[in-house]
mmCIF file of the N, C-alpha and C atoms, coordinates in Angstrom:
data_MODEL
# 
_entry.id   MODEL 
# 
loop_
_atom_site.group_PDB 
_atom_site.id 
_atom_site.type_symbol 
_atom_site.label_atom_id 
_atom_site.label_alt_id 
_atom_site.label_comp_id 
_atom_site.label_asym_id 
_atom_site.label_entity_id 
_atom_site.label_seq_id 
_atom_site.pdbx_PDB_ins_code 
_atom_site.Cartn_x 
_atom_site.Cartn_y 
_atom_site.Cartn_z 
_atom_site.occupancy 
_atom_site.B_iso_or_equiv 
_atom_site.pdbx_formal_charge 
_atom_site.auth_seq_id 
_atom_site.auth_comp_id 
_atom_site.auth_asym_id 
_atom_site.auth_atom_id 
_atom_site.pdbx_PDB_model_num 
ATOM 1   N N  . UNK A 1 1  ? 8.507   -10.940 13.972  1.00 0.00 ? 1  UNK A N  1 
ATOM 2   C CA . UNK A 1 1  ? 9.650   -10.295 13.363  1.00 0.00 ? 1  UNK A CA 1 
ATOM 3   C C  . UNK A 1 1  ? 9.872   -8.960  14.055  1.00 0.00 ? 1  UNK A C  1 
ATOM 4   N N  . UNK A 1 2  ? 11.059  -8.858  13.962  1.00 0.00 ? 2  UNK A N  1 
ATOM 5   C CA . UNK A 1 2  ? 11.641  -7.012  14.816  1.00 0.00 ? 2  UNK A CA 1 
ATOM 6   C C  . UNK A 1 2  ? 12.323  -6.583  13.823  1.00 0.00 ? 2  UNK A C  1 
ATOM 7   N N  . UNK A 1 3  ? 12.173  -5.104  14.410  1.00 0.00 ? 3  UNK A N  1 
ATOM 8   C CA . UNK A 1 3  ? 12.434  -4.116  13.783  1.00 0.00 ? 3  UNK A CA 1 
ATOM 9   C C  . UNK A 1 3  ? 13.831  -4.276  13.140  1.00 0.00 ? 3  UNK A C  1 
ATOM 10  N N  . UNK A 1 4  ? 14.940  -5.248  13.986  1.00 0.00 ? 4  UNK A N  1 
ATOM 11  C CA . UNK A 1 4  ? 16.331  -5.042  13.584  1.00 0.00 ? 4  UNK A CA 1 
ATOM 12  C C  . UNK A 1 4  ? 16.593  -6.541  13.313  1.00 0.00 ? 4  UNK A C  1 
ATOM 13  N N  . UNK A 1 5  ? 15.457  -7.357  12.610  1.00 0.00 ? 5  UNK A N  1 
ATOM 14  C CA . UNK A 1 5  ? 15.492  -8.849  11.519  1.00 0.00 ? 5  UNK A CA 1 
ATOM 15  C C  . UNK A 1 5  ? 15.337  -8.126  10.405  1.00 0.00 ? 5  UNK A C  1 
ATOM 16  N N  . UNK A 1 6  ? 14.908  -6.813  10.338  1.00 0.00 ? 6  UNK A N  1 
ATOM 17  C CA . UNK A 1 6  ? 14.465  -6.160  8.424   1.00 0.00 ? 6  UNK A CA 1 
ATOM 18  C C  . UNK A 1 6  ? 15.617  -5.003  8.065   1.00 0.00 ? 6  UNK A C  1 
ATOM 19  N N  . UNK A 1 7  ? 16.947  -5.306  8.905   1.00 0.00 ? 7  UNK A N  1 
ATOM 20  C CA . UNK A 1 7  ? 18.275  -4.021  8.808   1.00 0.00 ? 7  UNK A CA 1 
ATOM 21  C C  . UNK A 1 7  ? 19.095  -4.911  7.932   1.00 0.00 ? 7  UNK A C  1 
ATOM 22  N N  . UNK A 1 8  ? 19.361  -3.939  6.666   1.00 0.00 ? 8  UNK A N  1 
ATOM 23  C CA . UNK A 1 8  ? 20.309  -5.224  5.848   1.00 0.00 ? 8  UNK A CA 1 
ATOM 24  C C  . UNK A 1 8  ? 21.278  -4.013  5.729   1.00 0.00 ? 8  UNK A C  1 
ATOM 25  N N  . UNK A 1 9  ? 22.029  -3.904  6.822   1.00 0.00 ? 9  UNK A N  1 
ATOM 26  C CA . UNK A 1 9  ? 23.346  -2.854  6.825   1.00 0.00 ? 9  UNK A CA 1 
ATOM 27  C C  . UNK A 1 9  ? 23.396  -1.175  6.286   1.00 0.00 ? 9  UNK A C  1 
ATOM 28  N N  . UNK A 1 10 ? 23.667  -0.746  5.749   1.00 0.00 ? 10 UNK A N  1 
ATOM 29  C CA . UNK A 1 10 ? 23.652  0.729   5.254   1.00 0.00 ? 10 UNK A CA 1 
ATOM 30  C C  . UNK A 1 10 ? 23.229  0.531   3.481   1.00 0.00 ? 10 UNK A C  1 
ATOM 31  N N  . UNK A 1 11 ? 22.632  -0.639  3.249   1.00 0.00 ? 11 UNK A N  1 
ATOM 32  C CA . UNK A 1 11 ? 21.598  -0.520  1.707   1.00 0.00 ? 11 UNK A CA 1 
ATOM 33  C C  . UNK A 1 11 ? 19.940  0.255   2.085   1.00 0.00 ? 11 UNK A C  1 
ATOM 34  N N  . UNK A 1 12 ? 20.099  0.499   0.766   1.00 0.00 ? 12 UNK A N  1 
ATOM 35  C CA . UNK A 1 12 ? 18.754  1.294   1.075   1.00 0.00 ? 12 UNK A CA 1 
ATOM 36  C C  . UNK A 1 12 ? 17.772  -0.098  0.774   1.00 0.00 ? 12 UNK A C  1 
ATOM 37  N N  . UNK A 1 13 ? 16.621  0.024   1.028   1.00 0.00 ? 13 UNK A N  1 
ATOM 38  C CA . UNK A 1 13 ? 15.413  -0.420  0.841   1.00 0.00 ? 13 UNK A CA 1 
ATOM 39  C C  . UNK A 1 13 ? 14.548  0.275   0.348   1.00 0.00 ? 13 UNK A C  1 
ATOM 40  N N  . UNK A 1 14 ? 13.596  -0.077  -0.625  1.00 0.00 ? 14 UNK A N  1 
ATOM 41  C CA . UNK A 1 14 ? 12.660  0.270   -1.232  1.00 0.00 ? 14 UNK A CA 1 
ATOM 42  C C  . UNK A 1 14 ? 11.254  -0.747  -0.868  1.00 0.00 ? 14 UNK A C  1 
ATOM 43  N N  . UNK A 1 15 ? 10.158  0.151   -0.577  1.00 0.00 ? 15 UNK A N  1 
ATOM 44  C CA . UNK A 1 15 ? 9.131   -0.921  -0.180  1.00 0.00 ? 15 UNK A CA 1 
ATOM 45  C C  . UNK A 1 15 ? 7.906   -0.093  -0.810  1.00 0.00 ? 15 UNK A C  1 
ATOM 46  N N  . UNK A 1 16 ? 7.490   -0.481  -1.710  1.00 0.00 ? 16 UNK A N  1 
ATOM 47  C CA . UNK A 1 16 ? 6.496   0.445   -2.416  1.00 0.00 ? 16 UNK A CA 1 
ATOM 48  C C  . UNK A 1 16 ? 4.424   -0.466  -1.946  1.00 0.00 ? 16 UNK A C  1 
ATOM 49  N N  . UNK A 1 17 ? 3.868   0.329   -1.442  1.00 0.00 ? 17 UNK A N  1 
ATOM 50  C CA . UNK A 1 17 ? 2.392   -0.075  -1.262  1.00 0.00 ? 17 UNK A CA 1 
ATOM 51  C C  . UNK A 1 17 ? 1.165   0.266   -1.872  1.00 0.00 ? 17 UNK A C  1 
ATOM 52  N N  . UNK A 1 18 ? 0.630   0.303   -2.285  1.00 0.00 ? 18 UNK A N  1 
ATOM 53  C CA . UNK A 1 18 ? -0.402  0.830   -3.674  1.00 0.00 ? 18 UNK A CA 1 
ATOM 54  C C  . UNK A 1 18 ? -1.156  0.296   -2.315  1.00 0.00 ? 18 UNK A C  1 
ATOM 55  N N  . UNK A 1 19 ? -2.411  1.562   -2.054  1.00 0.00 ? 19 UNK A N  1 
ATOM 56  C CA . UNK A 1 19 ? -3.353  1.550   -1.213  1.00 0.00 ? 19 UNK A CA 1 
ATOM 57  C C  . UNK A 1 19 ? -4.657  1.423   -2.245  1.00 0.00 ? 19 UNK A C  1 
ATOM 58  N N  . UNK A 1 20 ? -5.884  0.720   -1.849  1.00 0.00 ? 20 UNK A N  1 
ATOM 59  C CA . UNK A 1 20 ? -6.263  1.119   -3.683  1.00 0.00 ? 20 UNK A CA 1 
ATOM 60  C C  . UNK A 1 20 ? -7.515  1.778   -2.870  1.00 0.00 ? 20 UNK A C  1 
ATOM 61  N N  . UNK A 1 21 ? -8.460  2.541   -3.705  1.00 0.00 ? 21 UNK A N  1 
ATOM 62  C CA . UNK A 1 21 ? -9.229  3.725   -3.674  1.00 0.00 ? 21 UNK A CA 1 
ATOM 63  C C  . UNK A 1 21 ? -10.757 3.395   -3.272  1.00 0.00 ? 21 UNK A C  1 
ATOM 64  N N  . UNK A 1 22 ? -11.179 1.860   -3.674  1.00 0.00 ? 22 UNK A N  1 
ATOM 65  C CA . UNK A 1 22 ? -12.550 1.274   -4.163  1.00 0.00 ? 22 UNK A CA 1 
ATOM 66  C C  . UNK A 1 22 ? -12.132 -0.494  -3.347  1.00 0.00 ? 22 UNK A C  1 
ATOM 67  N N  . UNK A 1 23 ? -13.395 -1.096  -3.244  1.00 0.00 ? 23 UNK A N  1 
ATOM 68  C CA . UNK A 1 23 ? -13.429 -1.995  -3.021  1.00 0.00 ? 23 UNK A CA 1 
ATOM 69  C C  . UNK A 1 23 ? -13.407 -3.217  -4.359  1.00 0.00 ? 23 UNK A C  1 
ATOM 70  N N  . UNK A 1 24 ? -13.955 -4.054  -4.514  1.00 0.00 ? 24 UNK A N  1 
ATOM 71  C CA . UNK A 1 24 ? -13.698 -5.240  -5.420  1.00 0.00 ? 24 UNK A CA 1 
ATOM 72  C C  . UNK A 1 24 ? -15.052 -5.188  -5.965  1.00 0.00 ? 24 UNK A C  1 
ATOM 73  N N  . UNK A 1 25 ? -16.012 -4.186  -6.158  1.00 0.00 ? 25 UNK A N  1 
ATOM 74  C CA . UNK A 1 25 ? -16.908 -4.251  -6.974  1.00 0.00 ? 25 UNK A CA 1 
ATOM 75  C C  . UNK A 1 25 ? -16.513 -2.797  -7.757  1.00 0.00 ? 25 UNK A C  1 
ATOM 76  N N  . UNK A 1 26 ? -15.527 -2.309  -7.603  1.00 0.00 ? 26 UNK A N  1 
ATOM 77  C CA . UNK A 1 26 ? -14.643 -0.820  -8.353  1.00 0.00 ? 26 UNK A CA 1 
ATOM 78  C C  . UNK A 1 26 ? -16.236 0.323   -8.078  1.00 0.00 ? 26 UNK A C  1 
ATOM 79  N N  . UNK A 1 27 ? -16.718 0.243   -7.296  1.00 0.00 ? 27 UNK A N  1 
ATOM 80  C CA . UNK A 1 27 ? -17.593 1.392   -7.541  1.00 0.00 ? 27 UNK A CA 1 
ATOM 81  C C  . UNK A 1 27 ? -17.876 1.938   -5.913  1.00 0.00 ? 27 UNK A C  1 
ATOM 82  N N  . UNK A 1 28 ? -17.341 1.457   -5.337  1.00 0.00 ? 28 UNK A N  1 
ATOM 83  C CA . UNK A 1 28 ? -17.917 1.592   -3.623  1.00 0.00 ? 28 UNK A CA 1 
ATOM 84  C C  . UNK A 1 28 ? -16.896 1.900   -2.755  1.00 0.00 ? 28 UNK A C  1 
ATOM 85  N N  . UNK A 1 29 ? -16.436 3.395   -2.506  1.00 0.00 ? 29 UNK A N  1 
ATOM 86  C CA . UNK A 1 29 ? -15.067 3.936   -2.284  1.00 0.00 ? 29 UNK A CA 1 
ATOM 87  C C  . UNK A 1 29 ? -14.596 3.225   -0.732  1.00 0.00 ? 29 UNK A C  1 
ATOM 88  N N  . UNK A 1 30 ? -13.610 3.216   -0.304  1.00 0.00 ? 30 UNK A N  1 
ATOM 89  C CA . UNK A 1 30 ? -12.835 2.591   0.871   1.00 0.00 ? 30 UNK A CA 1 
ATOM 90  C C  . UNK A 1 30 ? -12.267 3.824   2.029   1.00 0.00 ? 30 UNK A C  1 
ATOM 91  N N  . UNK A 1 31 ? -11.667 3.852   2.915   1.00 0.00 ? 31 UNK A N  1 
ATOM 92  C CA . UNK A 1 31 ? -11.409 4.918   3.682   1.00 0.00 ? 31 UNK A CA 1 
ATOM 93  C C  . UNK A 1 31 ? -10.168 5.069   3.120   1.00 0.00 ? 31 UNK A C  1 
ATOM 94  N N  . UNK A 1 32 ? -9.458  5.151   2.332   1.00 0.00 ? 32 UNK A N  1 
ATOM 95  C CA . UNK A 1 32 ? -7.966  5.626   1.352   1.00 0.00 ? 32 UNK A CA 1 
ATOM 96  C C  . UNK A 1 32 ? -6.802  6.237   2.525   1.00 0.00 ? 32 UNK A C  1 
ATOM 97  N N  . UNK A 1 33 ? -7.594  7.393   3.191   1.00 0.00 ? 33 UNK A N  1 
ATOM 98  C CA . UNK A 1 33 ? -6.742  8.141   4.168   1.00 0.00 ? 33 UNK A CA 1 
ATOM 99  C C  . UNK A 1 33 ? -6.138  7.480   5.638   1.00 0.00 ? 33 UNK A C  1 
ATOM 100 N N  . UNK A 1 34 ? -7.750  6.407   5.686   1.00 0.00 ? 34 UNK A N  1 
ATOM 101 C CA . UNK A 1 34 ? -7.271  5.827   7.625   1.00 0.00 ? 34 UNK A CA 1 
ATOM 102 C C  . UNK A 1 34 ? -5.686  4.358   6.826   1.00 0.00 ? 34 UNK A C  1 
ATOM 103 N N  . UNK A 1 35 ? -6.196  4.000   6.196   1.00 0.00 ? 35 UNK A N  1 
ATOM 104 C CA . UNK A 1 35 ? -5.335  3.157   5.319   1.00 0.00 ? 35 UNK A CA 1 
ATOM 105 C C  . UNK A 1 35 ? -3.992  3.671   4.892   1.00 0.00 ? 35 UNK A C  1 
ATOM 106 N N  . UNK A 1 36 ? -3.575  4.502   4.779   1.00 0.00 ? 36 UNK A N  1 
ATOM 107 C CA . UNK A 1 36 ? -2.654  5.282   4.473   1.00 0.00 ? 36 UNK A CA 1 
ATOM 108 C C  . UNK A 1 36 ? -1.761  5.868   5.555   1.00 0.00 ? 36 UNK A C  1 
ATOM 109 N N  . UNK A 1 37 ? -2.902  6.534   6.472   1.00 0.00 ? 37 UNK A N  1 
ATOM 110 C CA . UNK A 1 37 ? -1.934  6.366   7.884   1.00 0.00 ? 37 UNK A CA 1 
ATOM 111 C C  . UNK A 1 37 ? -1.582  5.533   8.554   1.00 0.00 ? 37 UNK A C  1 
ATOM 112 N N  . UNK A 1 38 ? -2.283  4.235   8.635   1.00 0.00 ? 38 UNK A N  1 
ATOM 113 C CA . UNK A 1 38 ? -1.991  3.232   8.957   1.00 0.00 ? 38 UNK A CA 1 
ATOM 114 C C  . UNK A 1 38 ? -0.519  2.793   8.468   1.00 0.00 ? 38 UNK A C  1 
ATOM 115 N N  . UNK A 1 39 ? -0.646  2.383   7.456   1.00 0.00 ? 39 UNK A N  1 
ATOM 116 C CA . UNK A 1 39 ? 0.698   2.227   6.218   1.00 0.00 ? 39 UNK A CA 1 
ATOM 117 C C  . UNK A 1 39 ? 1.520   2.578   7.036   1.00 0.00 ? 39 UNK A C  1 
ATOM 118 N N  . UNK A 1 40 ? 1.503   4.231   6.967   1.00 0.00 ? 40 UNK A N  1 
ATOM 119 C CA . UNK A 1 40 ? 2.973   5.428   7.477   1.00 0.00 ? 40 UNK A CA 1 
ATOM 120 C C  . UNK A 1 40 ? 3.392   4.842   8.839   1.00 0.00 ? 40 UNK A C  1 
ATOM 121 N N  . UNK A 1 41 ? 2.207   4.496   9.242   1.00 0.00 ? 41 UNK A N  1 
ATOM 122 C CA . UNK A 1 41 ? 2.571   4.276   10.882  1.00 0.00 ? 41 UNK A CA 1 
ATOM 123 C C  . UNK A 1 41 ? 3.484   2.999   11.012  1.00 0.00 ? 41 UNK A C  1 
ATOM 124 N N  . UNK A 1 42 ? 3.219   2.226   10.914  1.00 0.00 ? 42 UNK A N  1 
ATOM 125 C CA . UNK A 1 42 ? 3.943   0.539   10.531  1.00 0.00 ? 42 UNK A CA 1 
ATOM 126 C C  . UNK A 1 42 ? 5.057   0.971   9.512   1.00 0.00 ? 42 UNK A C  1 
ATOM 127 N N  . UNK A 1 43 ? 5.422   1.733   8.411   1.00 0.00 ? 43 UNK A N  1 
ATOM 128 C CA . UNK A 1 43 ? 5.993   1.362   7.707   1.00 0.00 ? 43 UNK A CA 1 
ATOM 129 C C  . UNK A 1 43 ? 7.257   2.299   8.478   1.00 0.00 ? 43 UNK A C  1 
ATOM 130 N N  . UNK A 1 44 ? 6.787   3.145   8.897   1.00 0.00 ? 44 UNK A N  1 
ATOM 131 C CA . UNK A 1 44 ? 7.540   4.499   9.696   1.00 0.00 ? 44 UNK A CA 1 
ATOM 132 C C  . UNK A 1 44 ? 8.645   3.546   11.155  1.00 0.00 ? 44 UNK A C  1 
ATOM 133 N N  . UNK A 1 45 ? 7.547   2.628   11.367  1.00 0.00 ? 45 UNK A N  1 
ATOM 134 C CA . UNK A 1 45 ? 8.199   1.938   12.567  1.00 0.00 ? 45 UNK A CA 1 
ATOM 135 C C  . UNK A 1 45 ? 8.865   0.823   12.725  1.00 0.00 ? 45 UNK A C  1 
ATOM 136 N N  . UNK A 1 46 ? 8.832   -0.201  11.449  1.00 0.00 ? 46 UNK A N  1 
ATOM 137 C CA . UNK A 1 46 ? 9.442   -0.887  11.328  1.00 0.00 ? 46 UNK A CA 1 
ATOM 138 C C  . UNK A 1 46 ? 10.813  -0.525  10.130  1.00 0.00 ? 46 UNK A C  1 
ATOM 139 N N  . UNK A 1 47 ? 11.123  0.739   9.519   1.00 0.00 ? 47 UNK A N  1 
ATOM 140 C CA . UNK A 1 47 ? 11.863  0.655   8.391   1.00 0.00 ? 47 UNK A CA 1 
ATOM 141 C C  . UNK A 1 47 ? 12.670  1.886   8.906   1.00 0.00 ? 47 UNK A C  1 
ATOM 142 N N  . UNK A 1 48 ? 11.828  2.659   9.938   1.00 0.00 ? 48 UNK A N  1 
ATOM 143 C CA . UNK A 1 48 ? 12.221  3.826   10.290  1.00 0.00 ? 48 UNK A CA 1 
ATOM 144 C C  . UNK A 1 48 ? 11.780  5.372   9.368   1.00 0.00 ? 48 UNK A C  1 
ATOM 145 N N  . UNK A 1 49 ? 10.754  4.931   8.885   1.00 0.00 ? 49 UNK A N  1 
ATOM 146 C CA . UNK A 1 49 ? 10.379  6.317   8.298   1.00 0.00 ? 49 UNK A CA 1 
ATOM 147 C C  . UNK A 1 49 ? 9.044   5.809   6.784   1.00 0.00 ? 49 UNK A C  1 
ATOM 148 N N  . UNK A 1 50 ? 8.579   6.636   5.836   1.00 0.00 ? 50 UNK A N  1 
ATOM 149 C CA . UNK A 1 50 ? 8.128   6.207   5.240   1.00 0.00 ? 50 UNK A CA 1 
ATOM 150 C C  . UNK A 1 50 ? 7.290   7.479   4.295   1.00 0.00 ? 50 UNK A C  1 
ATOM 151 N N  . UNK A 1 51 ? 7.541   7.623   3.424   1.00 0.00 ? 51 UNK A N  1 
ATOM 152 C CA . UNK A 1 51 ? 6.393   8.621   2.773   1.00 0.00 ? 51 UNK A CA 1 
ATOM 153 C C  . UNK A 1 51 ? 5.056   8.154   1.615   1.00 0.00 ? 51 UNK A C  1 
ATOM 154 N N  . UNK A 1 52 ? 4.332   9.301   1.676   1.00 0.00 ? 52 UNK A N  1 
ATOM 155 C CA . UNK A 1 52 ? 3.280   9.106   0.838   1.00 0.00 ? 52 UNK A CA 1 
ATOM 156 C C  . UNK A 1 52 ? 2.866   9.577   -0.130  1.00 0.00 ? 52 UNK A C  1 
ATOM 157 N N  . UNK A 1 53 ? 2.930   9.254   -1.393  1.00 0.00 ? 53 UNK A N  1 
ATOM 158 C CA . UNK A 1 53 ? 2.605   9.811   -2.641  1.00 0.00 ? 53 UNK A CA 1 
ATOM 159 C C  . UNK A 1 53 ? 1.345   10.621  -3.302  1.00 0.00 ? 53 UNK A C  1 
ATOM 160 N N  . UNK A 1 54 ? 0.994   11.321  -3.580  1.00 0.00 ? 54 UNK A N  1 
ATOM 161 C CA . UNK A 1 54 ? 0.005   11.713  -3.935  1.00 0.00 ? 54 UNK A CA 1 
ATOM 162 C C  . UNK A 1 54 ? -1.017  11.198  -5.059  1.00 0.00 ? 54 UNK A C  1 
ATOM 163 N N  . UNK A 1 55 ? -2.381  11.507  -4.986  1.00 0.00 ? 55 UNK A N  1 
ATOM 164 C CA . UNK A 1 55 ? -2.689  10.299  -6.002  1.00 0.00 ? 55 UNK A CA 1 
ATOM 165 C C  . UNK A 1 55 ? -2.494  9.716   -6.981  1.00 0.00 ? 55 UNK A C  1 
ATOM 166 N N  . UNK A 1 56 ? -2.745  8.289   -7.290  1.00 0.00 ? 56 UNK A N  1 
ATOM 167 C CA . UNK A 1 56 ? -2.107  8.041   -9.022  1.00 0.00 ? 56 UNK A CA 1 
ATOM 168 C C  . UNK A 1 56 ? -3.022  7.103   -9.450  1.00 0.00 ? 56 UNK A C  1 
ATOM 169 N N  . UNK A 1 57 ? -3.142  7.175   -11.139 1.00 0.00 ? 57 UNK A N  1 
ATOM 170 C CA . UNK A 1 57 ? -4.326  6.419   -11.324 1.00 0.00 ? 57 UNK A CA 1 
ATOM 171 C C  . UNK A 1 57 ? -3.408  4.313   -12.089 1.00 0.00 ? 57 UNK A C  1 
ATOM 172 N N  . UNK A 1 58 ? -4.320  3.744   -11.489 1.00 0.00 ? 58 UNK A N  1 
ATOM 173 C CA . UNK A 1 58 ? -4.036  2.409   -12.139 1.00 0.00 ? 58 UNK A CA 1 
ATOM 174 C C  . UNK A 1 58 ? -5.325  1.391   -12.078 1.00 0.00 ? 58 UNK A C  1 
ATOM 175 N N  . UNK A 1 59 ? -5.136  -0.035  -12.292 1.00 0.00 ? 59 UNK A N  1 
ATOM 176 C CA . UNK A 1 59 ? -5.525  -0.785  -12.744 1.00 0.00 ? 59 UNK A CA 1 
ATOM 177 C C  . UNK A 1 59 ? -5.077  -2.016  -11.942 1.00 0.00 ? 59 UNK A C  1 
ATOM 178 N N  . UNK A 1 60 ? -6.189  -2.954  -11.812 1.00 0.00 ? 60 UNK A N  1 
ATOM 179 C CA . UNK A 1 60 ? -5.549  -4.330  -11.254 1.00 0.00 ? 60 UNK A CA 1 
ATOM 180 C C  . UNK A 1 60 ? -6.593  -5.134  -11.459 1.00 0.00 ? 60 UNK A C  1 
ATOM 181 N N  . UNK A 1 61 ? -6.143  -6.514  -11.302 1.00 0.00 ? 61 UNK A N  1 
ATOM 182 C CA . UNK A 1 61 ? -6.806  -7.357  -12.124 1.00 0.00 ? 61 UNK A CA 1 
ATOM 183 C C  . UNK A 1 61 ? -7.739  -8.336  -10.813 1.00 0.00 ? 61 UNK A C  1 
ATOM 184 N N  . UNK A 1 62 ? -8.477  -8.678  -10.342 1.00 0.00 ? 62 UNK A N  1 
ATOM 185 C CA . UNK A 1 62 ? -9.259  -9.226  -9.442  1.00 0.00 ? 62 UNK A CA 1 
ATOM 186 C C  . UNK A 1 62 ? -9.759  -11.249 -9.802  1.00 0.00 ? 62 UNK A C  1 
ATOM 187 N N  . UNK A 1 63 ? -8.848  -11.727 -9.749  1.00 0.00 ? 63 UNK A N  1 
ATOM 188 C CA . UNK A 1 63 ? -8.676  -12.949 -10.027 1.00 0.00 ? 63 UNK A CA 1 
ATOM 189 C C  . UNK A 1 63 ? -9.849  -13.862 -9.413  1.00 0.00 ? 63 UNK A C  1 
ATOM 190 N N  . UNK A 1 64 ? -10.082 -13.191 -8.133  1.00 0.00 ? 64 UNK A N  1 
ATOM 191 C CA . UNK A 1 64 ? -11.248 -13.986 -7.226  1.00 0.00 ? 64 UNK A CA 1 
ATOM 192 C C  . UNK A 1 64 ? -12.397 -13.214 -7.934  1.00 0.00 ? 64 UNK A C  1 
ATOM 193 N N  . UNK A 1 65 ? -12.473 -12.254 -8.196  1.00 0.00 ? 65 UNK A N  1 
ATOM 194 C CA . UNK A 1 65 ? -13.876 -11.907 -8.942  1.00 0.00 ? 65 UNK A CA 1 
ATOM 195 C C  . UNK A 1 65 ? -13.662 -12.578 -10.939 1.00 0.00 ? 65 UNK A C  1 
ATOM 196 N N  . UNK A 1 66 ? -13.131 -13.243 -11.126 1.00 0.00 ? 66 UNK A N  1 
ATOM 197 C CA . UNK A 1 66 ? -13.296 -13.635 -12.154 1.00 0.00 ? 66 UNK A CA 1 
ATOM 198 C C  . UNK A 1 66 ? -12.454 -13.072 -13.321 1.00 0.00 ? 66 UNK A C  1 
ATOM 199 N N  . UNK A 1 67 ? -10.987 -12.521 -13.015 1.00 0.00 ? 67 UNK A N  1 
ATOM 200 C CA . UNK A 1 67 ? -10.474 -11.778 -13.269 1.00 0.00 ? 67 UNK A CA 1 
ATOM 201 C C  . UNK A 1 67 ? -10.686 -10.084 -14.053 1.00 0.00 ? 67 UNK A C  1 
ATOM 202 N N  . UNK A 1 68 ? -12.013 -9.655  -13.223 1.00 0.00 ? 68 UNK A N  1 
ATOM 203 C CA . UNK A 1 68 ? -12.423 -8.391  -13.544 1.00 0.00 ? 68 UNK A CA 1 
ATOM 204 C C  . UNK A 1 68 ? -11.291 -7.649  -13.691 1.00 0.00 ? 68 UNK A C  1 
ATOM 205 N N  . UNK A 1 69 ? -11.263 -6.380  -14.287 1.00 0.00 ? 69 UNK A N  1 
ATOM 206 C CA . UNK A 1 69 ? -10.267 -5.235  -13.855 1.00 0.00 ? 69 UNK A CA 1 
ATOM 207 C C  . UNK A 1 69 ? -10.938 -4.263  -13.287 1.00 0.00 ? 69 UNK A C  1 
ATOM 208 N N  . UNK A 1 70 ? -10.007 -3.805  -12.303 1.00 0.00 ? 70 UNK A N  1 
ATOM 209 C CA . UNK A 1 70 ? -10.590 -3.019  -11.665 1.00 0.00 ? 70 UNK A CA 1 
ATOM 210 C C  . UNK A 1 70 ? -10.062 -1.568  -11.377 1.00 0.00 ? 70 UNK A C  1 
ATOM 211 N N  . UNK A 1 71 ? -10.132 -0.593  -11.915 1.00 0.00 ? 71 UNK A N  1 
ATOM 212 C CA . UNK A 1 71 ? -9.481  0.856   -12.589 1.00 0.00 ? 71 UNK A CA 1 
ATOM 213 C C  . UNK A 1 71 ? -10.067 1.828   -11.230 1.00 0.00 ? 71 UNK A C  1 
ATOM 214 N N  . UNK A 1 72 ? -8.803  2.327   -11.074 1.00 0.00 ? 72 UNK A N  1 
ATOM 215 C CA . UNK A 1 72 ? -8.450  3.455   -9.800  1.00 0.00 ? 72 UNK A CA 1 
ATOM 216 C C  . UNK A 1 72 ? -8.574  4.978   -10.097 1.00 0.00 ? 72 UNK A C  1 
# 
């Protein structure tokens, strides 16, 4: 896919990414930041730009672990 298959004219787009903080045992932190630039970088280059939110807390549900939850 290219950059100008994801142009749907002068509408905006919204593309929201929840990076999450911990791995799938919720206790064993992840690199949050290299992940994040990563994101910006790709999201920056295929959409043309992209920002990053500051932290926020949530929840998700881990279906392959047995549907644990797993809190951010």
């Amino acid at each position: 896919m290219e950059a100008s298959d994801l142009q749907v004219g002068r509408k905006a787009v919204l593309v929201v990414l929840f990076v999450p903080s911990v791995e799938r045992d919720g206790v064993t932190a992840i690199n949050q930041d290299y992940w994040v630039g990563e994101a910006l970088e790709t999201l920056g280059r295929l959409f043309g730009g992209a920002t990053a939110f500051p932290r926020a807390r949530g929840a998700w549900r881990d279906d392959e672990m047995g549907g644990v939850l797993v809190k951010e």
